[in-house]
Every structure is written in C-alpha cells, then in structure tokens.
N, C-alpha and C positions, 0 to 999 in steps of 0.2 A: 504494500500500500504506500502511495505517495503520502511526502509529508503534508497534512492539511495548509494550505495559505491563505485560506480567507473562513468566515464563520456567519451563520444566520441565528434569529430567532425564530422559531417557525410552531404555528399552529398545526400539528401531525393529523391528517384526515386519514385513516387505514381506511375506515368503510367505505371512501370512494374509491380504491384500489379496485374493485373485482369489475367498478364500471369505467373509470381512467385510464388502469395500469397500460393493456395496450396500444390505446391512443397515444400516450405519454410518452411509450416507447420507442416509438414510431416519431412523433411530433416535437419532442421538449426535450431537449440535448443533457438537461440537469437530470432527469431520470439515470439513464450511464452511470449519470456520475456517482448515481447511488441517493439521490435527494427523492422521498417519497409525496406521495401526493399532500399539499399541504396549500396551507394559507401563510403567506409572509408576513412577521408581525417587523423585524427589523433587518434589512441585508442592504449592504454592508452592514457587517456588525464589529467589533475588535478583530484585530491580527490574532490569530491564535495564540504565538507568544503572549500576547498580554493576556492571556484568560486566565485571572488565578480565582482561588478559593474565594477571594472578596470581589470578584468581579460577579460570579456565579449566587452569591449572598446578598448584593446587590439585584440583582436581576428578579431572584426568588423573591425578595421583601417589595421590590415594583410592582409583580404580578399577582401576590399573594392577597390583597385585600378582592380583589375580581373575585366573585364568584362563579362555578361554574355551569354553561350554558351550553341551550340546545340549539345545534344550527341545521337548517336544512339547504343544501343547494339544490332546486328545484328548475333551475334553468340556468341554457347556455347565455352565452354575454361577448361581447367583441369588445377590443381597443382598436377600433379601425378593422384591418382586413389583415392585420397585424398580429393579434393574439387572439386565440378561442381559449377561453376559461368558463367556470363553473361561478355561477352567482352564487354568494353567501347570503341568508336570510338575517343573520345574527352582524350587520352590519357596523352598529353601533358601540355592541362589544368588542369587536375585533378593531377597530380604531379607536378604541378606551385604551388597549391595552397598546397599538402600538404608542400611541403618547406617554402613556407610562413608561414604559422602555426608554423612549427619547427624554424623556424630564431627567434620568433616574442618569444617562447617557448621551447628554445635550451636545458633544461632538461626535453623536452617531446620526446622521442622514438619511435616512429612507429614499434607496435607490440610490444612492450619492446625489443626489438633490437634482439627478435627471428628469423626477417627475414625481406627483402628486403621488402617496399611498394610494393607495384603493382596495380594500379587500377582496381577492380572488384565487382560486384554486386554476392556476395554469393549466391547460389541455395541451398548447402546442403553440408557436410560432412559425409565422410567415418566414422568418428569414432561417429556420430548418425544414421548413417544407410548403408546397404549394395550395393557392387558396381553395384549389378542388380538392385538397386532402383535407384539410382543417373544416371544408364543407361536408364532407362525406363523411369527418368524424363526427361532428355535430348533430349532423342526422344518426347516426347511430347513438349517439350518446342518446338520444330521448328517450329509448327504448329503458335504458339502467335509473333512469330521475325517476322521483329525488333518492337523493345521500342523504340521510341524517346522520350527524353524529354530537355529541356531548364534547366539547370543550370544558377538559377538566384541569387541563396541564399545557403549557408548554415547553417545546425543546429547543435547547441551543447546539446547536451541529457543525461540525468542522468539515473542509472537506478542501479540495483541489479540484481544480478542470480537468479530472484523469478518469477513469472507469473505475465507478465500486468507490471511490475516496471519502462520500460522506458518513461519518457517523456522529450518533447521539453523543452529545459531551455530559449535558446535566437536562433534568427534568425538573420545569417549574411549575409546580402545583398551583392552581387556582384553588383557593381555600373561603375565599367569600370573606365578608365583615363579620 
C-alpha cells in the first residue's frame, strides 16, 4: 500500500453500495482508490503527517454534540453534465456538521475553496466517463432508490491516488446533546 498523502472526513453510506458500487466503478476514479460510497463532510482535510491523537479529539468533540440521523437519497441530481450523484434528504445535517468541522479547523477548505459544499453521494464524473454512460447509469440507478441509511458516525480516511490506498483512520461518533 502507498503511503497515504492526502485525508477526508467523510459520511460512510454502505447501504448505497449494493445500488452505486458498480456504477462507481465504472464512473468515479476515487472508488480504485478504495474511497467507499459516501457523503463529503471535509476534503481537503490535514496532510496525514499532521493527524495526531489531538487532531482526531478534536474532530470527535466537533461532531459529537450532532445527533444521529436518518437520511434517504431518493433521487439522482447533476452538477451540470459534469457529475451524476445521489441527493441526500438529510441536507441540513450534513452541512451542520461540515461547519462544524471547518469552525473546529478554520484553515480547512471545502474542496480547497474550488466551490460551494453541497451534500452529495458521487455516482460518476464527466471527465472519467461519457454523458451516455452517466445517463445510462442514472436510468439504472432508479431501479435501486431510495438508500436509506442512519448517520450515526463519521470517518476520517487517509489514502493516495493509487488503487486500494484509502482506509478508515478514526471513527467519529454522532452522540446527540
């Protein structure tokens, strides 16, 4: 395994694996990498080198008063002709929490400040594959909606642009008030 160089926060969706996995596979070059279907709550996040014990302490005391929620993604969504993702119904929590993150990590950026957050569980990009495939997956995706899943935790994950390179570093519990 390569050495991890970059890290995320990321909301883990497994239940929408049995309906994404092979689209993902196919369409979203982060799957390779080993990044499972999810919601981005912060990426860029630290250099791995900096992730210590108080970084991880930090992150858990940001996301820990959240309690945890039900989300359904019930339908597809475009950024343009650019990305096919899964709409999240739990909008409002999932940009609760990345704020949290950035308050807690005010020289952390969302997206590096390429563009607005937004909640969404990636399906594929234009620029790894064509708009009749990202159409052809979309149509097939209806068939699997909705995903529900429980937002109980999130993960912080290391990984590299290699194959297989991402894994879990820490799990931060949504514990509620």
């Amino acid at each position: 395994m390569d050495e991890p160089t970059e890290t995320a926060v990321l909301a883990l969706v497994p239940e929408a694996e049995p309906v994404v996995g092979e689209h993902r596979r196919r369409l979203d070059p982060t799957t390779a990498a080993g990044v499972p279907a999810h919601v981005t709550v912060l990426y860029p996040f630290l250099p791995p080198a900096e992730v210590t014990t108080a970084t991880v302490a930090a992150l858990r005391a940001a996301v820990a008063p959240v309690a945890p929620f039900r989300c359904v993604f019930a339908t597809t969504a475009w950024f343009g002709e650019d990305l096919l993702w899964l709409a999240p119904s739990a909008v409002g929590a999932l940009e609760d929490l990345t704020t949290r993150v950035c308050r807690a990590f005010p020289d952390q950026v969302p997206y590096g400040g390429e563009h607005e957050p937004h909640p969404h569980l990636t399906v594929g990009y234009g620029s790894h594959a064509s708009l009749e495939e990202l159409r052809a997956a979309e149509a097939a995706l209806q068939e699997g909606l909705p995903v529900v899943t429980r937002v109980d935790r999130l993960h912080l994950l290391a990984g590299a642009r290699t194959a297989d390179s991402w894994r879990v570093v820490a799990e931060l519990p949504l514990c509620g008030a």
